[in-house]
N, C-alpha and C positions, 0 to 999 in steps of 0.2 A: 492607299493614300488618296486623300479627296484637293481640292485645286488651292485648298486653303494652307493645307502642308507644304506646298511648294511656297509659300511666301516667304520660308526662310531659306529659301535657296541660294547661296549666293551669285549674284551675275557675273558675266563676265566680261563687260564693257571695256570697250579700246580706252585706256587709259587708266583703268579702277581695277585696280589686283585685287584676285578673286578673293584674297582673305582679308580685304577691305572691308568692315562696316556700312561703310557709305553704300553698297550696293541691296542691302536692306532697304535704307532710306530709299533709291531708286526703285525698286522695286515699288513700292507705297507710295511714291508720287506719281511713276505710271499707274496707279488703279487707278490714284484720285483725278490723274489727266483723263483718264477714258471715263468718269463717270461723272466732268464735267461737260463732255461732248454728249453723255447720254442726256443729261439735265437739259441742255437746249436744244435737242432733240424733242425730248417731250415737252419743252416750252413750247415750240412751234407747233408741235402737234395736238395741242392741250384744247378741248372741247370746252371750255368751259374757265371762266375768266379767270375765278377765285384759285382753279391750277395753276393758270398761266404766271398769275401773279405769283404763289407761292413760289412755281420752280425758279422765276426769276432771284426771292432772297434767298432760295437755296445754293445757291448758284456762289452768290454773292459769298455765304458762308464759307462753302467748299473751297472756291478761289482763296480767300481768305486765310483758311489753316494750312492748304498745301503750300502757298507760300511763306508762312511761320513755319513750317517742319522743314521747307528746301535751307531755308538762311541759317536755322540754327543747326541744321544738320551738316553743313558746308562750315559753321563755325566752328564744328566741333572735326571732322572729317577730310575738310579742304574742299575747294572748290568742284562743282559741277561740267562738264565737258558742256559744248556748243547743242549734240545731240542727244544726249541720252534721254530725253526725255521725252517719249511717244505714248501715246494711250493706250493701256489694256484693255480693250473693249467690252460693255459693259452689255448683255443680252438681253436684259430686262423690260417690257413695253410698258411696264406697269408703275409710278410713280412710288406706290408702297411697297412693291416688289424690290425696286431701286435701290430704295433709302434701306431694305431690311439685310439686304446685299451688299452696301457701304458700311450699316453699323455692323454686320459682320464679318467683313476683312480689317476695318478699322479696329475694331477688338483683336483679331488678332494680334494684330499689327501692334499694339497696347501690350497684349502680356508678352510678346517676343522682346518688347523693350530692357524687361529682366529691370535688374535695383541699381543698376549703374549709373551714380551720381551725376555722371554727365546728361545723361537724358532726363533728369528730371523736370526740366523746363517743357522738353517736347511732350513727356506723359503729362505732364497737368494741362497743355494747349489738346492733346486727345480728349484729357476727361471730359474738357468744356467740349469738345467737337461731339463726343458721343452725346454729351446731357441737349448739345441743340437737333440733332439727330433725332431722338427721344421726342423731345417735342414738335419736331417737322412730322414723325409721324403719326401724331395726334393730330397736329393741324390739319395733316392731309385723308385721315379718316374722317375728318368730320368733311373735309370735301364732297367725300363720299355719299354723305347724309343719310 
């Protein structure tokens, strides 16, 4: 079993019965919290402007869908506890490294979703999350130059 198989683990948060769905969606908003602490990590640490700026919209992004996946997953799940939400830490030092790390647990995370008509909403907010993914990692190879 590799780190990506445990992402259909269920948890077992004070409050959220382990045969909860909602503990899926937790699980996947703690990666995307720890891999937005990683993003301004390498904001700050970014050598070089045309980075800095990039992880800056990246940042943006990311903030962006974890919030669309918490609301509609809590619409469909029920509401989020005060804590559950801490960040998976992200090891990565490398901005391309990062993002190839995010688009594959967010894939995961994608085909775990299965054809369950309630999630339809959140898999089409992943499809666009991976397709800007995709292109973050073009922008950030030509960083590269």
């Amino acid at each position: 079993m590799n780190e990506f198989d445990t992402l259909l683990t269920p948890l077992s948060e004070s409050g959220i019965p382990n045969n909860s769905n909602m503990s899926y969606f937790i699980k996947y908003l703690n990666i995307l919290e720890g891999f937005k602490t990683k993003i301004k990590n390498l904001h700050w640490a970014a050598f070089a402007m045309n980075i800095h700026v990039r992880l800056d919209e990246l940042l943006e992004i990311v903030s962006d869908f974890q919030d669309s996946v918490a609301e509609e997953s809590m619409g469909i799940h029920g509401q989020l506890g005060p804590n559950v939400i801490s960040g998976t830490p992200c090891e990565c030092v490398d901005p391309l490294a990062m993002l190839e790390s995010l688009k594959q647990k967010t894939v995961t995370f994608y085909k775990g979703l299965g054809d369950k008509v309630d999630y339809v909403g959140i898999k089409s907010e992943t499809e666009t999350f991976i397709h800007e993914l995709n292109k973050y990692l073009y922008l950030f190879r030509l960083c590269k130059g």
